[in-house]
C-alpha positions in Angstrom: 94.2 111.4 67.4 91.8 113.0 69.6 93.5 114.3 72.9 92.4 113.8 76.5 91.4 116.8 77.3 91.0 118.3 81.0 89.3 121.4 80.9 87.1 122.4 83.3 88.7 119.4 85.5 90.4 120.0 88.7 93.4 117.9 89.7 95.0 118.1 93.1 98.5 116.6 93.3 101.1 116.1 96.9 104.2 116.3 96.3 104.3 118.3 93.3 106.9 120.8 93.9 109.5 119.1 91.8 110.4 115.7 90.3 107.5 113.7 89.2 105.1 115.8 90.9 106.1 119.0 88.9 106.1 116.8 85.6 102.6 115.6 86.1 101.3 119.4 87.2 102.6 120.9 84.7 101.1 117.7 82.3 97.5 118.1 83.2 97.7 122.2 83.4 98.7 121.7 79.5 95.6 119.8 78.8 93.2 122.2 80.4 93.1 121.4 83.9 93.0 123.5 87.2 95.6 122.2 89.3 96.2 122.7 93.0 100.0 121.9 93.6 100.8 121.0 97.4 104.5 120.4 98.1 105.6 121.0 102.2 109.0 121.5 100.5 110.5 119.2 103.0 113.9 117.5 102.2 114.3 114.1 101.1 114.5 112.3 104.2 111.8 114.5 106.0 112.8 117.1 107.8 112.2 121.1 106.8 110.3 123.1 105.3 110.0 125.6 102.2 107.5 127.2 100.3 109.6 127.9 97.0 109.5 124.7 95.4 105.3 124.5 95.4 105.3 128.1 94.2 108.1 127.4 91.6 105.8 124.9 90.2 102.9 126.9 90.1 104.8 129.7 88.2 105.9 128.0 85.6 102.2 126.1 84.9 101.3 130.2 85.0 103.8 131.2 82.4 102.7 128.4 80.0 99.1 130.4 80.5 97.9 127.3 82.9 96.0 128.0 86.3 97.2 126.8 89.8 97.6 127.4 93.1 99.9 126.8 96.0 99.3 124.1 98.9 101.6 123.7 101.4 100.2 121.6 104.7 101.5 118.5 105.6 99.3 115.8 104.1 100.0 113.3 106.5 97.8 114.8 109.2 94.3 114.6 109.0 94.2 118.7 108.8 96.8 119.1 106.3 95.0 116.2 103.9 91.8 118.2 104.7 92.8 121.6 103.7 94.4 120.1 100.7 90.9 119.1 99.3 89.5 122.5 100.8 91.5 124.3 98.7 90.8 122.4 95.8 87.0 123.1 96.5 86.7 126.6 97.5 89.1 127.5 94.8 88.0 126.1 91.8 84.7 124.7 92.9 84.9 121.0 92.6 87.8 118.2 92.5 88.0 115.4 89.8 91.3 114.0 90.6 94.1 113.3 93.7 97.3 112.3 92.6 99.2 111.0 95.8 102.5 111.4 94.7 104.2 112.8 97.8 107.0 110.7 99.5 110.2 110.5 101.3 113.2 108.5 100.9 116.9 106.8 102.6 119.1 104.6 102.7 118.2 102.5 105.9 119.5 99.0 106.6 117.5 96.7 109.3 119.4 96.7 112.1 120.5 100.8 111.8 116.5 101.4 111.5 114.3 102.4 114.6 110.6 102.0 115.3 110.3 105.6 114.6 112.2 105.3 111.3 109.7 102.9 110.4 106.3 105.2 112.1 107.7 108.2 109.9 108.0 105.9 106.3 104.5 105.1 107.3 103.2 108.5 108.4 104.3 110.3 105.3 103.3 107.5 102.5 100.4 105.6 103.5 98.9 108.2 106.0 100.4 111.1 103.5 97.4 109.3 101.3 94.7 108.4 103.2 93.9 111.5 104.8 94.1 113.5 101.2 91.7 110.5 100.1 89.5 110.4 103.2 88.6 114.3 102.7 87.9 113.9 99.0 85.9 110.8 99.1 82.6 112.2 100.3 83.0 115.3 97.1 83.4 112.2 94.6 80.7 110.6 96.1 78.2 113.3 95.8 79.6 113.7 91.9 79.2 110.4 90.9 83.0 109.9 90.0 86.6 110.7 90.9 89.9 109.3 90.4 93.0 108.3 92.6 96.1 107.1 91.4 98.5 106.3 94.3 102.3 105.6 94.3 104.0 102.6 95.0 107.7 101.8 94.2 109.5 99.1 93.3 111.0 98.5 96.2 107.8 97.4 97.4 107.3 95.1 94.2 110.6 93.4 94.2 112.5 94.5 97.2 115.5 96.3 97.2 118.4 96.5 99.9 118.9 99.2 102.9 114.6 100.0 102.0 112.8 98.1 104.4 110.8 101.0 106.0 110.0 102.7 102.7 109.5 99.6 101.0 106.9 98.3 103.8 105.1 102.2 104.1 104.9 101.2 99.6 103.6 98.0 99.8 101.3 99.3 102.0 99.9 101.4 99.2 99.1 98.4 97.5 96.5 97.0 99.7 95.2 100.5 100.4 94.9 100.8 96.3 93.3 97.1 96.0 90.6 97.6 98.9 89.7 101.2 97.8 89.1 100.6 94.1 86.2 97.7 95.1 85.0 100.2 98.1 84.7 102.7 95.4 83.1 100.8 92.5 79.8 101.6 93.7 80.3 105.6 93.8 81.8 105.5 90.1 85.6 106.2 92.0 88.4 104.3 90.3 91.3 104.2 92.0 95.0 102.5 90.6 98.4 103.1 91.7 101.9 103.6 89.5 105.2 102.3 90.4 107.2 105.5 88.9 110.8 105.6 88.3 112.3 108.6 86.7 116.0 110.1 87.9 114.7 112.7 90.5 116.7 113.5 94.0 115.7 110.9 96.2 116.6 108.4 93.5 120.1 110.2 93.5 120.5 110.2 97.1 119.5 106.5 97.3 120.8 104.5 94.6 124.4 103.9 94.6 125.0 102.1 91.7 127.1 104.7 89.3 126.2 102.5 86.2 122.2 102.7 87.5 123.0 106.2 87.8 124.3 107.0 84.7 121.4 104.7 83.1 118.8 107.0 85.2 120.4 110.6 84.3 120.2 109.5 80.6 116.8 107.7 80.1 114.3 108.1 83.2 113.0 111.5 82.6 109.8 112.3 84.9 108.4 113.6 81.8 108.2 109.8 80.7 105.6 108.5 83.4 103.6 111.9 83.3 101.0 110.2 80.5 100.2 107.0 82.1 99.3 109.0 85.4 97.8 111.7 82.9 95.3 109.0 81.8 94.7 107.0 84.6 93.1 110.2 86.1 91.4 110.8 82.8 87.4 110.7 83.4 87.3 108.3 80.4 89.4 105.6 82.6 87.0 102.6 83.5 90.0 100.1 85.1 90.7 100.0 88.5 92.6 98.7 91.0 95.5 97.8 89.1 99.1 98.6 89.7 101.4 99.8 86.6 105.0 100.2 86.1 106.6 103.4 84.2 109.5 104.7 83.5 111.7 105.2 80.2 108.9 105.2 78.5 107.6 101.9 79.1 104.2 101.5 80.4 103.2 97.6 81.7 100.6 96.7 84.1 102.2 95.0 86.9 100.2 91.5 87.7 100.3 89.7 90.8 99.7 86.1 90.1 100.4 82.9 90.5 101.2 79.2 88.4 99.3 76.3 88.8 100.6 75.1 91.9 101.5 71.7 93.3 97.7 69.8 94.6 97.9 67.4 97.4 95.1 65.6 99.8 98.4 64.6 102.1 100.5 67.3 102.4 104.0 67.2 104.5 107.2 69.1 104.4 108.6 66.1 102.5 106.1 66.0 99.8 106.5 70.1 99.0 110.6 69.2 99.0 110.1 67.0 96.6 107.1 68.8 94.7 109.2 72.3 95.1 109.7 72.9 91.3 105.8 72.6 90.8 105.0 75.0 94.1 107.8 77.2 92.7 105.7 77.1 88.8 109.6 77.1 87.3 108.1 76.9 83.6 109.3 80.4 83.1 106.0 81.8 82.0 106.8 84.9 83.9 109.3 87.1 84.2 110.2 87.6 87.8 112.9 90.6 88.9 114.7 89.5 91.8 115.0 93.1 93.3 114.2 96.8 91.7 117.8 97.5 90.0 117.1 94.3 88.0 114.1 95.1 86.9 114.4 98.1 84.9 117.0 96.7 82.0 115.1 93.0 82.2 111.6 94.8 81.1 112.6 97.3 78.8 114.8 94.7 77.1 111.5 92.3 76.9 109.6 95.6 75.9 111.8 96.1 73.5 111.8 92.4 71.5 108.5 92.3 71.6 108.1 96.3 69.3 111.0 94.4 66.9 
């Protein structure tokens, strides 16, 4: 099997300091490539600061006889997403790859959130993304080619109690994902986003389900997504603007879609009440979570059949 090799490449990834972002660093460094590792070392809600987990990271990729730096501005201001790529740049030279990986997480129900609770979701997500993604754009223009792959959640996907700022700062990510993958096309930049799920801290902090828990600490390592991010930012990777699931080591393309739909030149309310099932496409030709906790044992179990 001939492996996907990254030498030469260089891969700049928010967020990396630990968790996912650490799992995917240490990933690419193994496969040749020069990786800048930003992490503000914030907490999981936000607030603080530290430098150890970013240079934590980048030891260990060192030890394994990897290279990498350290990056620690805050990539959801334009200067901090800017200085990301500039070290990426005058460092090493070039940039092949941005991995926006970086996030925060809580436990916030409706009516306790606040318009700032909301503006701070969406500062750190989507504009924790587009600025990194603004500055690198023009260097993969001028190559010919580069590759994205943003982060979206489940929560976003199926909804998920107590998340309705960080689920509506995800599902943001999705339209940013759709509309930059045809914007890019032209300039060779493919762009597609993963909806990761591996037991890190913010899933700890946030999930209070023991038995989800328990599931989690046992089976969804970070390690486990690392290669479907690993070869989404792979040069050799034509698809974009597609969203895919991970975790446990199950790897599905997530597909928004819809049946065949209920046609009618008279429409009322009446005639979709009595037409529901067919606007509804109840034929069960798709599998449907009805929030994120439901989805992980529903897939892997339908994952599963299918490799018997």
């Amino acid at each position: 099997m001939e492996q996907l090799s990254f030498d030469g490449d260089v891969i700049a990834i928010t967020g990396a300091g630990g968790g996912l972002g650490r799992a995917y660093a240490q990933e690419f460094a193994r496969r040749g490539a020069r990786v800048v590792v930003n992490d503000l070392g914030a907490a999981r809600g936000g607030g603080g600061a530290s430098e150890e987990p970013a240079r934590e990271t980048v030891a260990l990729i060192r030890e394994a006889g990897g290279q990498a730096v350290t990056h620690f501005g805050d990539i959801s201001t334009q200067d901090g997403g800017a200085d990301l790529i500039d070290t990426a740049v005058c460092t090493y030279g070039r940039l092949d790859a941005l991995v926006n990986n970086a996030g925060i997480a809580g436990d916030i129900p409706l009516l306790d959130s606040t318009d700032a609770d909301f503006e701070k979701y969406w500062r750190v997500h989507v504009m924790g993304s587009v600025h990194p993604i603004r500055a690198a754009w023009p260097h993969f223009q001028a190559q010919g080619r580069g590759r994205i792959v943003n982060t979206t959640s489940g929560a976003a996907l199926y909804g998920m109690s107590g998340q309705s700022p960080y689920a509506s700062a995800k599902g943001a990510i999705l339209g940013l994902t759709k509309a930059l993958a045809v914007e890019g096309e032209p300039a060779g930049i493919v762009v597609n986003a993963v909806s990761p799920a591996a037991f890190t801290r913010m899933q700890a902090d946030v999930v209070t389900d023991e038995q989800f828990l328990e599931y989690s600490r046992k089976s969804m390592r970070s390690e486990l997504v690392a290669p479907l991010v690993v070869m989404l930012a792979h040069r050799s990777c034509s698809v974009s603007g597609q969203v895919f699931d991970a975790f446990s080591g199950r790897f599905a393309r997530v597909v928004t879609g819809e049946e065949a739909g209920y046609f009618t030149q008279d429409p009322s309310a009446e005639t979709l009440r009595d037409h529901w099932d067919e606007v509804l496409g109840t034929d069960g030709g798709l599998l449907v979570p009805r929030q994120t906790l439901e989805a992980a044992p529903m897939l892997l179990e339908a994952a599963q059949r299918t490799a018997q």
